[in-house]
C-alpha positions in Angstrom: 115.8 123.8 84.7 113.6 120.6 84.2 115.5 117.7 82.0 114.3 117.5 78.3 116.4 114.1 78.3 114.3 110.9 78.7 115.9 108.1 80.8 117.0 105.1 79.4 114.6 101.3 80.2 117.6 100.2 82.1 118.2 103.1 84.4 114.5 103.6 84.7 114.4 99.6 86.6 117.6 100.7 88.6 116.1 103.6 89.7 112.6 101.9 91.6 115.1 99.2 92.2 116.9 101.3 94.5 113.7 103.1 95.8 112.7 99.4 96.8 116.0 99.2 98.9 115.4 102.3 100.7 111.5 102.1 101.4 110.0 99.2 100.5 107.0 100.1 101.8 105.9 103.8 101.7 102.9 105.1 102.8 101.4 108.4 102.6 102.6 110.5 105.4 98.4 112.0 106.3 97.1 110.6 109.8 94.0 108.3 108.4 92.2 105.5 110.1 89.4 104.4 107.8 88.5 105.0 104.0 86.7 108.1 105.3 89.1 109.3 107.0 92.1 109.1 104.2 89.5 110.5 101.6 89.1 113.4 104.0 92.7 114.1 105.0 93.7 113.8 101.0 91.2 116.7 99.9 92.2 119.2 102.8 95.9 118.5 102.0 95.4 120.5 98.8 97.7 123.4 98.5 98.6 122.5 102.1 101.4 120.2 104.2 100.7 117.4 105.4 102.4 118.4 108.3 99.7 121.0 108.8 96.8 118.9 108.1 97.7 116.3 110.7 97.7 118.9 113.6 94.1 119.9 112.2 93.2 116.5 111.8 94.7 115.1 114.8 92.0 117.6 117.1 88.8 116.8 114.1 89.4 112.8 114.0 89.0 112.2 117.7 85.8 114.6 117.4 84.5 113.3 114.3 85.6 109.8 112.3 82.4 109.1 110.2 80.2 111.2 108.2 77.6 111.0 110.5 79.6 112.6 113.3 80.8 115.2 110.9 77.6 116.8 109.7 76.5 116.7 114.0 79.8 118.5 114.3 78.6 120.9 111.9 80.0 123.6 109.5 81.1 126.0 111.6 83.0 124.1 114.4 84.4 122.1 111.2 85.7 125.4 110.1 87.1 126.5 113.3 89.0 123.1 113.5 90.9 123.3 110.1 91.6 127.1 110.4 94.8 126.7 110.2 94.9 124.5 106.9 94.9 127.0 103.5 91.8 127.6 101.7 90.0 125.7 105.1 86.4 127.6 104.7 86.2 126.4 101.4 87.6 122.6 102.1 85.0 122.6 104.9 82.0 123.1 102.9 83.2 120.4 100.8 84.2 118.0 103.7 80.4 118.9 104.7 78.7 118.3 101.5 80.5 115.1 100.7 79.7 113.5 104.1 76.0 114.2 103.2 76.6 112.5 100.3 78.2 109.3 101.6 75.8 109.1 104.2 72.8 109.8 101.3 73.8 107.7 98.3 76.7 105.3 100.0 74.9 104.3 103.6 77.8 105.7 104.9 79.8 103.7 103.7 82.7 105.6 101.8 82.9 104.1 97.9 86.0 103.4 96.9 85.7 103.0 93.0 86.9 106.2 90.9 83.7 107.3 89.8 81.9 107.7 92.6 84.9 109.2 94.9 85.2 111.9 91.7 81.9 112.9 92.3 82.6 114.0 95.9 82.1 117.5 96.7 86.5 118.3 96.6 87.7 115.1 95.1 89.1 115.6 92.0 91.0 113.2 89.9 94.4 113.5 92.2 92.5 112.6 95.5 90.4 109.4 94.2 94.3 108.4 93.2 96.1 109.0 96.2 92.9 107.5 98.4 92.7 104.2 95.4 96.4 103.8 95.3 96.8 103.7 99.8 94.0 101.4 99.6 95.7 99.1 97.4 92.4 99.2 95.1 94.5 100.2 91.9 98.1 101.2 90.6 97.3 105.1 90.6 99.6 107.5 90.0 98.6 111.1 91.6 100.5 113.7 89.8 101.2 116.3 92.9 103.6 118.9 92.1 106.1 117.1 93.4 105.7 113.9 90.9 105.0 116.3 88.3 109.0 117.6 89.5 110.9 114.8 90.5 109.1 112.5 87.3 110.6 115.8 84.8 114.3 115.9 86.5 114.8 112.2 86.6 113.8 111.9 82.6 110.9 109.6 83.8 108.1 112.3 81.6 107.9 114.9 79.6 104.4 115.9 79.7 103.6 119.7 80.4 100.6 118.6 81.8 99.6 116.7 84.9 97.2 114.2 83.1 99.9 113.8 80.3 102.2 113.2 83.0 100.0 110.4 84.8 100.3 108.7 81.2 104.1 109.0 80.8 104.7 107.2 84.1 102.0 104.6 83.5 103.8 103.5 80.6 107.5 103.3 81.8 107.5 102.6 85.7 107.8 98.8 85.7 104.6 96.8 86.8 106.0 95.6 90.1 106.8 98.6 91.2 103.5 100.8 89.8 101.5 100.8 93.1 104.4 102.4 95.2 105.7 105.1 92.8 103.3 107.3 93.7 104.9 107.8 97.2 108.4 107.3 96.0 108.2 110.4 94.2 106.4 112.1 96.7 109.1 111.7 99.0 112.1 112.4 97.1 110.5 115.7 95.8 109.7 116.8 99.3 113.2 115.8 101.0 115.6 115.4 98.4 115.0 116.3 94.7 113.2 119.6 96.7 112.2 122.7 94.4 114.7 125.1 94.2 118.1 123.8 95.6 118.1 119.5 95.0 120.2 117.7 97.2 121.8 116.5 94.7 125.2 115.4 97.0 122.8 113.5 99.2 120.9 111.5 95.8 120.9 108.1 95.5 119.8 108.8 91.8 122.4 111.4 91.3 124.5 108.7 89.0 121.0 107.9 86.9 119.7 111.3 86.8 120.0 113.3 83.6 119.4 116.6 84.8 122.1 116.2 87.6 124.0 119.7 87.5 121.3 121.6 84.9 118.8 122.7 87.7 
């Protein structure tokens, strides 16, 4: 069961506070070198682990780093590369079509401004975040599944949507802590607040959180 309680200002600042003092710098957990290759990680890790889409990419980055070298590697040794990423045919012709586009309208330079990485072949609105917000470009907050989780247990948003989400959190995370949240979340959805069975014994929220003993 999600909490329907929202979390007081107070417990809200002690709760990035103490995500500070644990990380104070998290980064996404996708092997990247270059805008290119973080905007190409991010849209094959949809519906996929990262864990997964660093062995794929691991083998396709030493091969092919640039757009250039991606559309000479070609559609169908792209495909057989990413096999074993979910929904990989698919994420290939997009990984295709938007080098072609970088290397067309960009001069193969990848553009890191929201509109123009939305308008890439596989980048929707979650990807241009997660890519803006690792490049330090702007305080975006990509609502994953496990934001969308971790943001409804800890009273942080109520939103049944991901966009309405994205709003919630924008309005109550305080402004030092806004360009990190992102990953904070992240994190403690995939190895603590975790889908079915929270750890909630191992939580270092588990005194803030409202939903503590519902789910």
């Amino acid at each position: 069961m999600d909490c329907t309680m929202t979390a007081s200002t107070p417990a809200i600042a002690e709760m990035f506070r103490r995500f500070e003092a644990k990380e104070p710098h998290p980064r996404t957990e996708l092997h990247y070198h270059s805008p290119y290759t973080l905007v190409v990680a991010v849209a094959l890790s949809a519906q996929a682990t990262d864990v997964s889409v660093n062995k794929a990419t691991n083998r396709l980055f030493a091969i092919a780093d640039t757009p250039r070298a991606m559309l000479d590697l070609g559609l169908e040794r792209l495909t057989e590369l990413i096999k074993t990423i979910g929904l990989y045919r698919n994420k290939a012709r997009n990984v295709i079509a938007l080098s072609q586009i970088i290397l067309d309208l960009h001069g193969g330079e990848t553009p890191l401004n929201r509109v123009a990485l939305e308008a890439l072949p596989g980048v929707g609105r979650k990807t241009a975040s997660v890519v803006l917000n690792e490049m330090g470009i702007e305080p975006a907050v990509a609502v994953d599944t496990h934001v969308f989780r971790v943001s409804h247990r800890l009273g942080l948003a109520r939103g049944k949507t991901p966009e309405a989400v994205e709003l919630e959190l924008k309005a109550v995370i305080p402004e030092p802590w806004l360009t990190r949240a992102h990953h904070w979340l992240i994190l403690h959805g995939r190895y603590v607040c975790i889908a079915r069975k929270p750890k909630c014994d191992l939580c270092f929220l588990a005194d803030l959180c409202p939903s503590r003993g519902q789910t």
